[in-house]
N, C-alpha and C positions, 0 to 999 in steps of 0.2 A: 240391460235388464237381467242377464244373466249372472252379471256378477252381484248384481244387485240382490237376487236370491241364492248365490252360492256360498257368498261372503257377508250375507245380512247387511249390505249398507243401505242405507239411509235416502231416499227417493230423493231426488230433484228438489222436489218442492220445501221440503223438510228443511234440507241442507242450507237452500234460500234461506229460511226463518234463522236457523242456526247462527248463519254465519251475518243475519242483521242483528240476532239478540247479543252476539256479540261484539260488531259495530257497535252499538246503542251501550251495551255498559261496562266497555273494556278493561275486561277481568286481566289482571296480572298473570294470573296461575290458571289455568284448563288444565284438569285431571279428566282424561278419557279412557274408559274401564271396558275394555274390549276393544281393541286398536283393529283386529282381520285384517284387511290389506289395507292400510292405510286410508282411506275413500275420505272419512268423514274429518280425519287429521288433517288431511292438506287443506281441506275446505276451512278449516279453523283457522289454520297458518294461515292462509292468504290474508285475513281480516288481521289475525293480531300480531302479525309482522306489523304492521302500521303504526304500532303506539308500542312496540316492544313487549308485548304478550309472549307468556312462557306457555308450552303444551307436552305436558306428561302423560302419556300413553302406553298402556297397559297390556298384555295379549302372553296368554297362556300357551296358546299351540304355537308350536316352533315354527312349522312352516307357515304359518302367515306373519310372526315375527319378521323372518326374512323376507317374505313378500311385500310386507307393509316396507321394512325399509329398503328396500329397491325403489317404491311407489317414492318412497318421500322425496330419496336421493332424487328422483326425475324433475321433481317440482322443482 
């Protein structure tokens, strides 16, 4: 929960929907506009890995640039 309000990501439940409306209409290209520490990116990936989905992700503060890619690398 903490990082959940430190780093604005995206609750549980959200993420669930997210990542079925992307099962459901498996976009080629995800552009995500505000990446923080990666949270919401992996949960994408996991879905559009499956049908080859590409995910472009965006993050203006450096140090959650480097956060976020530590995150992804782990996945």
């Amino acid at each position: 929960m903490e990082s959940q309000k430190k780093y604005w990501n995206i609750d549980p439940a959200s993420g669930a929907l997210l990542q079925a409306l992307i099962h459901t209409h498996k976009p080629q290209n995800i552009l995500e506009v505000g990446t923080s520490n990666g949270y919401s990116a992996i949960l994408m990936g996991k879905v559009a890995k499956n049908y080859n989905g590409h995910i472009t992700t965006i993050e203006f503060f450096e140090e959650r640039v480097k956060l976020a890619r530590e995150n992804i690398e782990q996945e």
